[in-house]
Kinemage of the C-alpha trace (Angstrom):
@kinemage 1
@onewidth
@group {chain A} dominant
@subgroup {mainchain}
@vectorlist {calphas} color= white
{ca unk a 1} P -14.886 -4.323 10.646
{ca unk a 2} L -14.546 -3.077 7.397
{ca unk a 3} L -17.744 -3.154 5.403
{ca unk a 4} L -17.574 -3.870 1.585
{ca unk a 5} L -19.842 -5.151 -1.469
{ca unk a 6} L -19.543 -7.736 -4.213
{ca unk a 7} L -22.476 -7.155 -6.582
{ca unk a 8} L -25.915 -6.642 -4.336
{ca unk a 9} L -24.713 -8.403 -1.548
{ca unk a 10} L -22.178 -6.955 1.695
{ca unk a 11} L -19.474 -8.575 3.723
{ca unk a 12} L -17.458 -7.604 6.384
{ca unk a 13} L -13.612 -8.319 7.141
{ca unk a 14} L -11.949 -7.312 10.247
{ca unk a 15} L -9.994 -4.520 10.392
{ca unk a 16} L -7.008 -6.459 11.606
{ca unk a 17} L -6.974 -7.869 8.123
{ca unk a 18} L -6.572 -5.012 6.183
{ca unk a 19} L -3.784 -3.319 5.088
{ca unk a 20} L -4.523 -0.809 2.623
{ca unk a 21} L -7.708 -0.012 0.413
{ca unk a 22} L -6.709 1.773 -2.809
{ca unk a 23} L -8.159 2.874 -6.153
{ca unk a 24} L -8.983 -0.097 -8.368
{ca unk a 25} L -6.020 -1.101 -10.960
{ca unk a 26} L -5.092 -3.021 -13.821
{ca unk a 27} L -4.369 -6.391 -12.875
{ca unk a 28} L -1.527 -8.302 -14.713
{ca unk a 29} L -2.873 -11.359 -16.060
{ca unk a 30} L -0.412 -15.146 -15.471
{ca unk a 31} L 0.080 -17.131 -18.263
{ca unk a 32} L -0.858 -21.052 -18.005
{ca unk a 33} L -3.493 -20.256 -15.129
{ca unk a 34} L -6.587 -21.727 -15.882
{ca unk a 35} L -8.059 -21.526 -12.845
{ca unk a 36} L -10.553 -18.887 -12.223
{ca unk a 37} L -10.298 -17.995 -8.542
{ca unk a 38} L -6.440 -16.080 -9.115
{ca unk a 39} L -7.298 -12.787 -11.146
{ca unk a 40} L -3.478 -12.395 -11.198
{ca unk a 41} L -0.450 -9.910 -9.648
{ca unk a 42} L -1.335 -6.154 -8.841
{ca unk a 43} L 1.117 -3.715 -7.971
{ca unk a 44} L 0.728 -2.539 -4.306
{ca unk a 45} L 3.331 0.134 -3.516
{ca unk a 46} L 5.981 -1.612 -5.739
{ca unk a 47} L 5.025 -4.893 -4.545
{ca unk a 48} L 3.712 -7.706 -6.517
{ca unk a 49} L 1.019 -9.241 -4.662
{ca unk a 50} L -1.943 -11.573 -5.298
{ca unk a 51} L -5.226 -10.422 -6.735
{ca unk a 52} L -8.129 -13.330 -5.834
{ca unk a 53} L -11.732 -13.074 -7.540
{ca unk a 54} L -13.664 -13.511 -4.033
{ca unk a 55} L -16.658 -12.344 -5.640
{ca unk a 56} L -16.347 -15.740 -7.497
{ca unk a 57} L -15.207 -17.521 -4.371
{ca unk a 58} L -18.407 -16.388 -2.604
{ca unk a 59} L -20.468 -17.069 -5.310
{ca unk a 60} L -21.297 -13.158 -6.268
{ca unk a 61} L -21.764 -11.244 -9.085
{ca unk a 62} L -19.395 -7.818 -9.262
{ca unk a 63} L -21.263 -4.775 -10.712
{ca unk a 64} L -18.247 -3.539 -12.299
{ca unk a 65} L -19.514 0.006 -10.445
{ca unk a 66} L -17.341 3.664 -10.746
{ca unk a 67} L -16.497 3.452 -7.258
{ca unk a 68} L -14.721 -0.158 -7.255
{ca unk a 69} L -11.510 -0.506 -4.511
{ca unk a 70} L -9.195 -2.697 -4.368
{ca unk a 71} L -8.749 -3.948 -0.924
{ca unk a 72} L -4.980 -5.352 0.242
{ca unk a 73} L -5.476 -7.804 2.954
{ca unk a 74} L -3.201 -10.291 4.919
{ca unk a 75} L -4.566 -13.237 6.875
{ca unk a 76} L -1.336 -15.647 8.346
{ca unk a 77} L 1.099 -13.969 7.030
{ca unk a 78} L 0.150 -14.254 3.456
{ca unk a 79} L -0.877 -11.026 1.587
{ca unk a 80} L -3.544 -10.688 -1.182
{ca unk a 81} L -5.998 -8.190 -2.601
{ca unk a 82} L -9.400 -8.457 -4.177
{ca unk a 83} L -11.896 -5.850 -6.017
{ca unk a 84} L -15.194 -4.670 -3.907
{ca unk a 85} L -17.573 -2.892 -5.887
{ca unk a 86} L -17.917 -0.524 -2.918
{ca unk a 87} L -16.122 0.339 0.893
């Protein structure tokens, strides 16, 4: 599994799931999207893909820490990425 943490509290997502952890980046904001769960699009090697805020999907708090990643994960076929405060 690959250990990560949102705030105080860890998770775990298989390894199966993940498909690249990289250095956290700007994230390009959607106009008209009012809902809080889609952060927006991040670039992943040229790619736009999905960032989701799973912190607030899990109902934790992000630190906002130094050592943030940005994890790219695909579950079914669909590809996303989310920030963990630490890997």
């Amino acid at each position: 599994v690959l250990v990560f943490r949102l705030g105080s509290e860890w998770y775990a997502l298989h390894t199966a799931s993940v498909r690249e952890i990289a250095d956290a980046r700007p994230v390009c904001r959607i106009a008209h999207r009012v809902g809080r769960l889609l952060e927006g699009m991040v670039n992943i090697r040229g790619e736009l893909q999905l960032c989701v805020a799973l912190d607030r999907l899990l109902g934790s708090t992000r630190a906002g820490s130094g050592t943030a990643r940005l994890v790219f994960a695909e579950v079914d076929g669909q590809g996303f990425c989310f920030h963990a405060d630490q890997v």
